[in-house]
N, C-alpha and C positions, 0 to 999 in steps of 0.2 A: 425523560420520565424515569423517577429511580424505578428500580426493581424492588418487590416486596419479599422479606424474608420469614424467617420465624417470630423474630422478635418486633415484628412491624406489622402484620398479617392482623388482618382484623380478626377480631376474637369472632368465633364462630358459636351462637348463641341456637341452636337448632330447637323446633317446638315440633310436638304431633299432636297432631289433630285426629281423631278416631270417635266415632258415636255409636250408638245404641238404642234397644228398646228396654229399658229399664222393666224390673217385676212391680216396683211402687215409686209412685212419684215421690219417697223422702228419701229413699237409699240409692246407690250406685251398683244395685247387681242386674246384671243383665239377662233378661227374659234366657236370649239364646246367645254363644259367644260363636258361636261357627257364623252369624249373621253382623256381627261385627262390621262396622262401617271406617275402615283406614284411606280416611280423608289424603295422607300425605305425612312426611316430614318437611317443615318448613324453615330456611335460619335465621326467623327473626321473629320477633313475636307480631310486630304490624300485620306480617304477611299469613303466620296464623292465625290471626284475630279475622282478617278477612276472609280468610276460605271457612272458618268457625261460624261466621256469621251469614255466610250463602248456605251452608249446611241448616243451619239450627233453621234459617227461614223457610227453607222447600220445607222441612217436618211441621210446623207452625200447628199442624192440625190435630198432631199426635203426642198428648201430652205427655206418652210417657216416653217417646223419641228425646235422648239426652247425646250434645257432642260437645267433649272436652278437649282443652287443651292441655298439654304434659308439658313440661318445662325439663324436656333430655338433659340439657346441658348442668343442669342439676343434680342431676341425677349421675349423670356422668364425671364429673365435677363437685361433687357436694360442699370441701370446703372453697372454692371458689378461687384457688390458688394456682390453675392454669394446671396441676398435675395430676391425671383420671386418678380415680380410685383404684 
């Protein structure tokens, strides 16, 4: 089995997952941020899309309950050239 190096090494595409009670269902501020919900960091987006979507379903009830996914590696990464900002 070879060995994995830097230049082999699967790219690490990392997502967070974090909800909220929003103050209006059309914008993204949040009621309170001390109540903040950090679901996780996860490094793929499949595996954020599923803890994203157990989250959004338990709130189901509460319309102004919103959980996002962040795309880090973007963030940390913006032009996409393998070297952080």
């Amino acid at each position: 089995m070879p060995e994995k190096n830097a230049e082999n090494e699967d790219k690490q595409l990392l997502h967070l997952v974090f909800g909220g009670e929003l103050t209006q269902l059309q914008g993204v501020n949040f009621r309170d941020l001390d109540k903040l919900d950090v679901v996780g960091i996860f490094p793929d987006f499949k595996s954020a899309k599923t803890a994203w979507k157990s989250k959004a379903q338990m709130t189901v009830d509460n319309a102004h309950m919103r959980y996002f996914i962040v795309h880090l590696h973007r963030l940390l990464d913006p032009d996409g050239d393998g070297i952080a900002g």
